[in-house]
N, C-alpha and C positions, 0 to 999 in steps of 0.2 A: 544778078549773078552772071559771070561773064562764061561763054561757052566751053571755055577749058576748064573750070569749075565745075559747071551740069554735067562735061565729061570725065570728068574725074571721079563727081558721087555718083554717075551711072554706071562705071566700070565696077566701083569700089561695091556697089549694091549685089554688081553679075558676080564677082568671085565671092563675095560672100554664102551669096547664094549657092556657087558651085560648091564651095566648100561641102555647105551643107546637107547638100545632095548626098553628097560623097561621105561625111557621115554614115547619113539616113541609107544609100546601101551596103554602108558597113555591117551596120546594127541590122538590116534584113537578115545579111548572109547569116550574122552569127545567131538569130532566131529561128532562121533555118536550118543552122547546124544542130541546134538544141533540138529542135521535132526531129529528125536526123537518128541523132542519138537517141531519145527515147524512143523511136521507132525500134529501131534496134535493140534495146531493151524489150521490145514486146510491147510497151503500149499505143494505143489508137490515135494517129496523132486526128485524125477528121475530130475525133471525141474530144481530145484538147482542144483543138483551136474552136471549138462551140463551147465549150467549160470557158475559155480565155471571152472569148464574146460577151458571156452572160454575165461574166466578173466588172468587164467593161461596164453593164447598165444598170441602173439606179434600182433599186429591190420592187418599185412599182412598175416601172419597165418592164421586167423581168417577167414581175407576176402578169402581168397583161399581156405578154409575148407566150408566155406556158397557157396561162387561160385559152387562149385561142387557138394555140394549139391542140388541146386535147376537145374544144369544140369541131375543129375540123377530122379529128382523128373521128370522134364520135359519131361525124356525119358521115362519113367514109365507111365505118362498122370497125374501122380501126383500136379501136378504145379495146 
């Protein structure tokens, strides 16, 4: 591959990639519009984005993240 080629598909890699930057903080902003607004409405967004979290991981995840949670709450006298 001649070097105006390897610089061709290294440019062509960077703007893709900026593109998608540029996307990805699009899509930020407007996830953060959305907490935003349901702020506003009155609800918790902290409480959302930890509902969003837990939706993320697999149901035994989950369960083993809350178990040990309420072990340390327990230990604490939290419980």
């Amino acid at each position: 591959m001649s070097d105006t080629v390897a610089a061709d598909q290294l440019r062509l890699f960077i703007e893709r990639i900026e593109r998608l930057e540029e996307e990805k903080k699009g899509m930020a902003d407007d996830i953060r519009d959305v907490y935003s607004e349901a702020k506003s409405q009155g609800y918790d967004t902290k409480t959302m984005r930890a509902i969003v979290r837990l939706r993320k991981m697999e149901k035994h995840a989950r369960d083993e993240a809350e178990a040990l949670l309420e072990t340390y709450k327990a230990a604490l006298g939290l419980g």
